[in-house]
N, C-alpha and C positions, 0 to 999 in steps of 0.2 A: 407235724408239718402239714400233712394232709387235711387235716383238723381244720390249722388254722385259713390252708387255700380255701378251703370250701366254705370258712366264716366271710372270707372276703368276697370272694364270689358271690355269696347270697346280699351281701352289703352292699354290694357295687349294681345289682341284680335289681335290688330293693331303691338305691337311690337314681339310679337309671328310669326306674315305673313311677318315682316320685315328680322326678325330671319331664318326665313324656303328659304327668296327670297335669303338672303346674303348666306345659305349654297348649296344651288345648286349651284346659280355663284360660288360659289369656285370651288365646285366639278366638275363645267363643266371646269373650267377653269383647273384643275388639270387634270383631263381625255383630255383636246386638247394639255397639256403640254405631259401629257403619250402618248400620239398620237406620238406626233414630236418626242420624244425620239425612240419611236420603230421603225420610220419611219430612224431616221437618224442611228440605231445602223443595221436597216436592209443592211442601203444602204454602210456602212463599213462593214460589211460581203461580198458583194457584190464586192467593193473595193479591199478590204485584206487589205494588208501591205503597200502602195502606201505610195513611202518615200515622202514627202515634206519637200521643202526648202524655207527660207523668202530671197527674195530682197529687199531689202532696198529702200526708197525715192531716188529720183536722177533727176538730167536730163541729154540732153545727145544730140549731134548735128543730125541730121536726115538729108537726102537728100546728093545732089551732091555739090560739091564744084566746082566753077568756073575752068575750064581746065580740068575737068572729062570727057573724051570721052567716055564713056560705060554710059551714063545716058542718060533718055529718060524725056522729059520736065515736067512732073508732080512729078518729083526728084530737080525739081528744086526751088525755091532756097534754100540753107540749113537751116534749121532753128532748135532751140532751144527744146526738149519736153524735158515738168518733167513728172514724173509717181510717184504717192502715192506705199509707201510699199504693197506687195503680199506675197503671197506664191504660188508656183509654184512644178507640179512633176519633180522631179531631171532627173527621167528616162522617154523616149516617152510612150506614150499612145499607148495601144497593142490594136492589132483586138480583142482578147478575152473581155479587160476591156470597149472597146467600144461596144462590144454583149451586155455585159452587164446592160449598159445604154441605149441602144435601146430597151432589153426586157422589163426594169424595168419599162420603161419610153412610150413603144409604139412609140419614135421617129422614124420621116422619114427623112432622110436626103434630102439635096437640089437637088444632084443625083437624087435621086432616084426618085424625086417632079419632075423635069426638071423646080428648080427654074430660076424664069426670061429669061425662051424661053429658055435656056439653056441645051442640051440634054446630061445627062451623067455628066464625070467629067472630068478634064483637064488630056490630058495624052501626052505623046511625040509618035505625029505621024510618024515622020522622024527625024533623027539623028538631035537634035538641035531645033528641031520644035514641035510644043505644040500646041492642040487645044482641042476644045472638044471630049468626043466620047461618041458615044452613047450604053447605057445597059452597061456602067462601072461605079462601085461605091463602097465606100467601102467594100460593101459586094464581089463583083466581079470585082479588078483595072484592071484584062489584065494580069496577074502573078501571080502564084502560092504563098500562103502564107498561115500561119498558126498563131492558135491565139497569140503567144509568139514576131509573126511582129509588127512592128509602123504602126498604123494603117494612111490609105493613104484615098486623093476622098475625105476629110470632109472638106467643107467650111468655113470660118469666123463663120458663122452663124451655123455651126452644133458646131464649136467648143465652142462657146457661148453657147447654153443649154448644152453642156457635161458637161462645167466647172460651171455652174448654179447646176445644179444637184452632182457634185460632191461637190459643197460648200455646201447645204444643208448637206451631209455626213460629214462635217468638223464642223459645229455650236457647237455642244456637247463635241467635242473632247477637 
C-alpha cells in the first residue's frame, strides 16, 4: 500500500512539473507573440498610412533586343524573368519615412560605409556624367530637400533592409 502511495505521489509530482513546464512555454511563447505585435504595430506608427499595392505573378522580357543601339553588353541577350506576386508602395519612399527607418533601425547606409571602396553616392558630375562623390548621401545628395522628397544615395542593398524592415511592419496587418 505504501508502495503504491508513493508511486502515485511521484506520478502526480511528475505530471504537476509537466503541467507547470507546458504553462511557461506557453506563456513565453505568448509574450515573444506580444513582443512581435508591439514591435510590428510600433513600426506602422512609424510608417503611417503607406498605401500599398499587390503585383501580380508575371514574367516579362528584360535586356536589349538585337538592333538596340543604346545597350551596353551585360543588356545583352534578352531574356525571360518571372517574378512571384508582391506588394509594393504605390508612392516613392520619402527622406522623412527613410529617417525613419534609420532611427528605428540604427542603419548605415552603403554611402555613408563607402561600401566596396566606393566613396559617397552616384551623383551627375557633368551634364550626362555620373560618378561617385564623396560626403554625399542620403542624408546630404548635393541639393536641397525636405522630408516630403523621394528619398535619393540608397543602394540595392539599403533598399533591401528598408523593405526587410518595412515587411516586418506589414506581417500583422
Amino acid at each position: 500500500e505504501e508502495a503504491r502511495k508513493k508511486a502515485e505521489a511521484e506520478a502526480m509530482k511528475k505530471a504537476e512539473e509537466e503541467a507547470r513546464k507546458k504553462a511557461e512555454a506557453e506563456a513565453q511563447q505568448r509574450a515573444a507573440e506580444e513582443q512581435k505585435k508591439q514591435e510590428a504595430e510600433a513600426r506602422r506608427k512609424l510608417v503611417g498610412d503607406l498605401e500599398m499595392v499587390d503585383i501580380p505573378a508575371g514574367s516579362f522580357q528584360m535586356g536589349c533586343s538585337p538592333g538596340d543601339s543604346d545597350c551596353v553588353k551585360f543588356e545583352r541577350p534578352a531574356h525571360t524573368v518571372s517574378i512571384k506576386a508582391f506588394r509594393m508602395g504605390k508612392y516613392d519612399v520619402t527622406v522623412g519615412l527613410f529617417r525613419k527607418f534609420v532611427d528605428a533601425t540604427h542603419y548605415q547606409t552603403d554611402a555613408e560605409k563607402n561600401e566596396g571602396g566606393k566613396n559617397g553616392c552616384v551623383v551627375e558630375v557633368a551634364s550626362g556624367s555620373w560618378d561617385f562623390k564623396a560626403g554625399n548621401s542620403w542624408r546630404k545628395p548635393g541639393f536641397t530637400q525636405g522630408d516630403q522628397y523621394p528619398v535619393v544615395c540608397v543602394s540595392w542593398n539599403d533598399a533591401v533592409a528598408f523593405c526587410n524592415w518595412l515587411s516586418k511592419s506589414d506581417e500583422t496587418a
